[in-house]
C-alpha positions in Angstrom: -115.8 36.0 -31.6 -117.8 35.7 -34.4 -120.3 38.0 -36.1 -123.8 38.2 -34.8 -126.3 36.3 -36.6 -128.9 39.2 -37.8 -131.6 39.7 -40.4 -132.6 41.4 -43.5 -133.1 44.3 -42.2 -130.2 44.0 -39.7 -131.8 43.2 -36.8 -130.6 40.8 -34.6 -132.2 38.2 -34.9 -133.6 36.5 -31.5 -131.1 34.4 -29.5 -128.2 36.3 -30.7 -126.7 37.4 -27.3 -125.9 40.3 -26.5 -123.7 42.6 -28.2 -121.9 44.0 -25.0 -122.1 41.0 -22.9 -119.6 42.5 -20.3 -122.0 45.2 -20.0 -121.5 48.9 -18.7 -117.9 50.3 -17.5 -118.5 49.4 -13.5 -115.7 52.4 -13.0 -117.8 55.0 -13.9 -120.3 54.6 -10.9 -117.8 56.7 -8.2 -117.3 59.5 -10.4 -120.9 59.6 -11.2 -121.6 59.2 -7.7 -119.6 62.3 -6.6 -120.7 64.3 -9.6 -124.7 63.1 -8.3 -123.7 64.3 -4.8 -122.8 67.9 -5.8 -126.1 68.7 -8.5 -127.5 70.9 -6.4 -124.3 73.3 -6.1 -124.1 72.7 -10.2 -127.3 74.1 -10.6 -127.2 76.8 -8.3 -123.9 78.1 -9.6 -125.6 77.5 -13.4 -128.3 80.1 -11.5 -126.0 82.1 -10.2 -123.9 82.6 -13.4 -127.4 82.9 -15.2 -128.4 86.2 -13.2 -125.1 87.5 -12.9 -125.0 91.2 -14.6 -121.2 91.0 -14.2 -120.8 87.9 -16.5 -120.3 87.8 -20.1 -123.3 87.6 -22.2 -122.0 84.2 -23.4 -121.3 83.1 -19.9 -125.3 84.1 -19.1 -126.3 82.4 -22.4 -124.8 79.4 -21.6 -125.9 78.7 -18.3 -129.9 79.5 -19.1 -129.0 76.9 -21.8 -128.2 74.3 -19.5 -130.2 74.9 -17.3 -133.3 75.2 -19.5 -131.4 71.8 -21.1 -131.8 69.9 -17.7 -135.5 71.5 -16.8 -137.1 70.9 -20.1 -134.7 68.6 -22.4 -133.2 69.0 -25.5 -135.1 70.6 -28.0 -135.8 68.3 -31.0 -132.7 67.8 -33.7 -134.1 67.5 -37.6 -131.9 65.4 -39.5 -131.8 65.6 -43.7 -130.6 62.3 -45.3 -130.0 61.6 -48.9 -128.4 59.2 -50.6 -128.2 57.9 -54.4 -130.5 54.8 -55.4 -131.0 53.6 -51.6 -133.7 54.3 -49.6 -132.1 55.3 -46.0 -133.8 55.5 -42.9 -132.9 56.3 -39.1 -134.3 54.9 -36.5 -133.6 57.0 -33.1 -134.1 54.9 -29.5 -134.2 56.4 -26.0 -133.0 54.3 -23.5 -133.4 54.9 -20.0 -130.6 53.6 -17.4 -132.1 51.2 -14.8 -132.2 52.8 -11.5 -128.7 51.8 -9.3 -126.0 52.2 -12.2 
């Protein structure tokens, strides 16, 4: 196979193909699919765990973590980049999965 054809900024340039072109893993959709069909136990244990006196602070931590992760997202990651006589830059893309996969 050989290299993709891209520009100067390295960007594909248009026509190129794809870059994957066998696409996702298809095994992953049963495990996902079983994982999907117990969320609502996964949460309510993370709820559970959450207001559990009993449970180690870090246990309790953790679970309000993920479970403030999954209601609200990620809070926002700064990154610091430096280099010597290049300009860098990063670009950051969220992708969305179409619906079925």
């Amino acid at each position: 196979m050989s290299a993709p054809k891209r520009d100067g900024n390295g960007r594909l340039v248009p026509g190129t193909g794809s870059l994957n072109p066998g696409g996702r893993p298809k095994g992953n959709r049963q495990v996902r699919k079983l994982a999907q069909d117990r969320t609502e136990l996964a949460i309510k244990t993370l709820a559970d765990i959450c207001g559990d006196t009993d449970a180690s602070d870090s246990a309790r931590v953790s679970a309000a973590a993920h479970l403030l992760d999954r209601a609200w997202g990620r809070p926002a990651q700064s990154i610091e980049l430096s280099g010597e006589g290049r300009d860098l830059s990063l670009r950051v893309e969220i992708v969305k999965a179409p619906e079925g996969d």
